[in-house]
C-alpha positions in Angstrom: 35.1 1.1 12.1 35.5 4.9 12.7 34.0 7.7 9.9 37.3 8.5 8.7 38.2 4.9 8.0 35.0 5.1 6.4 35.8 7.6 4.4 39.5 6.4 3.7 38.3 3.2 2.1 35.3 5.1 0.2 37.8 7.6 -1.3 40.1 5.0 -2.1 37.2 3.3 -4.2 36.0 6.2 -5.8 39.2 7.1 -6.8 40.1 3.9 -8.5 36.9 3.1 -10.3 37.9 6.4 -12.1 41.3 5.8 -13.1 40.4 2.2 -14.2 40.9 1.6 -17.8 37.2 0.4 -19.6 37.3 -3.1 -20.2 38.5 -4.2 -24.0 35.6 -5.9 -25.4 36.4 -8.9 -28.1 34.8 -9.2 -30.9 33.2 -12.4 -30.4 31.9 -11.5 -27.1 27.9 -11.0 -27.5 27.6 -6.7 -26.4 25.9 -6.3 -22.9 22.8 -5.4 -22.9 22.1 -2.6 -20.7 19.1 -0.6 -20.4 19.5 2.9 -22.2 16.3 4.9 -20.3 18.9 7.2 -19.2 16.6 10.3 -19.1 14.2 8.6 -17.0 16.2 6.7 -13.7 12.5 5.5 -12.8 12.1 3.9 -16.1 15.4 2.5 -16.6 15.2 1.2 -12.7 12.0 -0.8 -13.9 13.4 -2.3 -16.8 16.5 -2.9 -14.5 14.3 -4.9 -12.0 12.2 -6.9 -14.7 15.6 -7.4 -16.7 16.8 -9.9 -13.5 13.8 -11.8 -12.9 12.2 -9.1 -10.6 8.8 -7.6 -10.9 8.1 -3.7 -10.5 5.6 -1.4 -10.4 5.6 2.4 -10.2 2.8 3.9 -8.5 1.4 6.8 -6.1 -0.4 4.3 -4.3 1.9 2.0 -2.5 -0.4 0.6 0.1 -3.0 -0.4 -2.7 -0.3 -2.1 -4.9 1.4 -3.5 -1.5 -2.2 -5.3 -0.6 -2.7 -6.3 -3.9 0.8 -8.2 -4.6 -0.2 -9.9 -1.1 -3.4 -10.8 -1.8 -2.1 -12.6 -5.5 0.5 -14.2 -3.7 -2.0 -15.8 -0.9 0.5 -14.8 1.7 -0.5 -15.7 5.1 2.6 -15.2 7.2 3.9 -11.4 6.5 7.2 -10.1 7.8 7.7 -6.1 8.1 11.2 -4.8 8.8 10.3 -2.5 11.4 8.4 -5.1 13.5 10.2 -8.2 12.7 9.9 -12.1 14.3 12.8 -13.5 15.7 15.6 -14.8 14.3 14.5 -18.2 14.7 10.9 -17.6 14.0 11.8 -15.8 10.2 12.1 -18.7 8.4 8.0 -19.7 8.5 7.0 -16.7 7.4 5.8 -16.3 3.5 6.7 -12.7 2.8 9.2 -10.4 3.7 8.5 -6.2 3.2 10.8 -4.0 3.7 11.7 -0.1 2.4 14.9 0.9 0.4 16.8 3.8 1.4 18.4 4.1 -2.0 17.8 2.1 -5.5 21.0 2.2 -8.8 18.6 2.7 -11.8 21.3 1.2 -14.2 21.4 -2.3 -12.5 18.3 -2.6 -10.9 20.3 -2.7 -7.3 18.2 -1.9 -4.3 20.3 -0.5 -1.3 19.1 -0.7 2.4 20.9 0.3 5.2 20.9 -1.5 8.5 20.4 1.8 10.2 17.3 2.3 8.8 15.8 -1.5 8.6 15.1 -3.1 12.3 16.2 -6.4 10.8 17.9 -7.4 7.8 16.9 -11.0 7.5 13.2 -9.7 6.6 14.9 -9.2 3.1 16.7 -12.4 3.0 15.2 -15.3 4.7 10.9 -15.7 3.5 10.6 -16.5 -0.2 9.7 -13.8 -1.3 10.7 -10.2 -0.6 8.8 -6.9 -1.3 10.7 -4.0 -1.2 9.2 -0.3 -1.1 11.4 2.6 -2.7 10.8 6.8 -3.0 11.3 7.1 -6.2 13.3 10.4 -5.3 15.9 8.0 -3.8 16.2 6.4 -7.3 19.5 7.4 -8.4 21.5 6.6 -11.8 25.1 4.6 -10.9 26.1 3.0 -7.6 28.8 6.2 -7.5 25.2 7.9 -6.9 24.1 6.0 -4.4 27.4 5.7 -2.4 27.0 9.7 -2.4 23.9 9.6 -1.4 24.7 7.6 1.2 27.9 9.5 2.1 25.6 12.7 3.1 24.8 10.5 6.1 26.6 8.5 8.7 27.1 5.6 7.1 25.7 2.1 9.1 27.6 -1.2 9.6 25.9 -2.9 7.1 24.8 -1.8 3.7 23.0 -4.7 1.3 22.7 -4.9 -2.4 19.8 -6.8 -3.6 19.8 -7.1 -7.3 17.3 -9.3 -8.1 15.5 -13.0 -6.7 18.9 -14.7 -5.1 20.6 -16.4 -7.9 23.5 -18.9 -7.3 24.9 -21.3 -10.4 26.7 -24.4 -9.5 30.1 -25.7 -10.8 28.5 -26.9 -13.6 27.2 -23.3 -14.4 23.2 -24.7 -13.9 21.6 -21.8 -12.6 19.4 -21.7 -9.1 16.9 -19.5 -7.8 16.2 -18.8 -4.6 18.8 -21.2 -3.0 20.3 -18.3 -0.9 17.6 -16.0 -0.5 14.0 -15.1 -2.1 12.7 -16.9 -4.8 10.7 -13.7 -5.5 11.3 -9.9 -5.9 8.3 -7.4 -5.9 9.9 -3.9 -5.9 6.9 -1.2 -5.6 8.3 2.6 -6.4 6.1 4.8 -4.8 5.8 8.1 -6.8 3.6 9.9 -4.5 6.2 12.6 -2.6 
C-alpha cells in the first residue's frame, strides 16, 4: 500500500470519528466506567492496564522490574522481540518481551509497530507477554497515537494489545488467554 493510500484511508478516519454523532446513552444502561486521571496520561494508562486484567508498573528502573517480574514468574524459556525463535519454535517458550512504540492512556491500548519489533508473534504466542513502554510515548486517545505515528512512515502492520487476550463464546462465557497471553505485565519506564 503506497503513503498516500495511507494517508487517504487515515484522513478518511479521522475525519469521520469527528463528525460522528456521541452515542445516546439509555437510561437503564449501567454509565461506563472510564478512568478520569486525565491530567496524568501515566496514571490514567496504569489504571487503564489494571482496569483489563493487566498488571503495570511505572518505574525508572526497567531492567530491575523486568528481572524481577521474571524471576516471580519462574520463567525459564524467554522470548525478546529483537532476537526472536522461529516461528515454529515460539510456541515453547514461557515469556514473551517486547517494547511499545506508542501506549492510548485512556484504554490501556499498547501499540507496536512491525517496523520496529523483529517479530510480532513474541507478543502473541508464549503465555505471557511483557511489554516495555517510554513513558513519553504515552499518549491520551488513539487520535494521539495515530499522529504519533503519522510523523513516521507508517509499517504494514500496526497491533493493538489491550489487555491478556480475551474471547467470550456464543454463550457470552468469557476466556482468557485462548487467543493470545494469558498474562500482561506492562513496565513504563520513566527514566528518559
Amino acid at each position: 500500500m503506497s503513503n498516500s493510500a495511507r494517508e487517504s484511508i487515515l484522513g478518511s478516519i479521522r475525519t469521520h470519528l469527528a463528525a460522528s454523532p456521541a452515542p445516546d446513552v439509555e437510561e437503564h444502561q449501567a454509565p461506563l466506567k472510564i478512568p478520569v486521571s486525565k491530567s496524568d496520561p501515566i496514571k490514567q494508562f496504569k489504571e487503564s492496564v489494571e482496569s483489563v486484567s493487566g498488571h503495570c508498573t511505572i518505574t525508572t528502573d526497567a531492567a530491575d522490574v523486568l528481572k524481577q517480574i521474571l524471576t516471580d514468574l519462574k520463567a525459564e524459556r524467554i522470548a525478546h522481540s529483537d532476537n526472536p525463535p522461529n516461528a515454529h519454535d515460539i510456541f515453547g517458550y514461557d515469556v514473551g518481551i517486547s517494547t511499545a512504540q506508542a501506549a492510548i492512556a485512556e484504554t490501556g491500548t499498547l501499540v507496536l509497530d512491525s517496523a520496529c519489533e523483529r517479530h510480532r508473534l513474541v507478543s502473541l504466542v508464549p503465555p505471557v507477554h511483557i511489554a516495555i513502554i517510554n513513558a513519553s510515548s504515552i499518549v491520551e486517545t488513539l487520535s494521539d497515537a495515530l499522529t504519533l505515528l503519522q510523523k513516521k512512515e507508517i509499517s504494514p502492520a500496526i497491533t493493538f494489545i489491550t489487555g491478556p487476550s480475551r474471547t467470550a463464546d456464543i454463550e457470552l462465557t468469557l476466556a482468557i488467554g485462548v487467543h493470545g497471553p494469558q498474562e500482561l505485565y506492562v513496565i513504563v519506564d520513566g527514566s528518559k
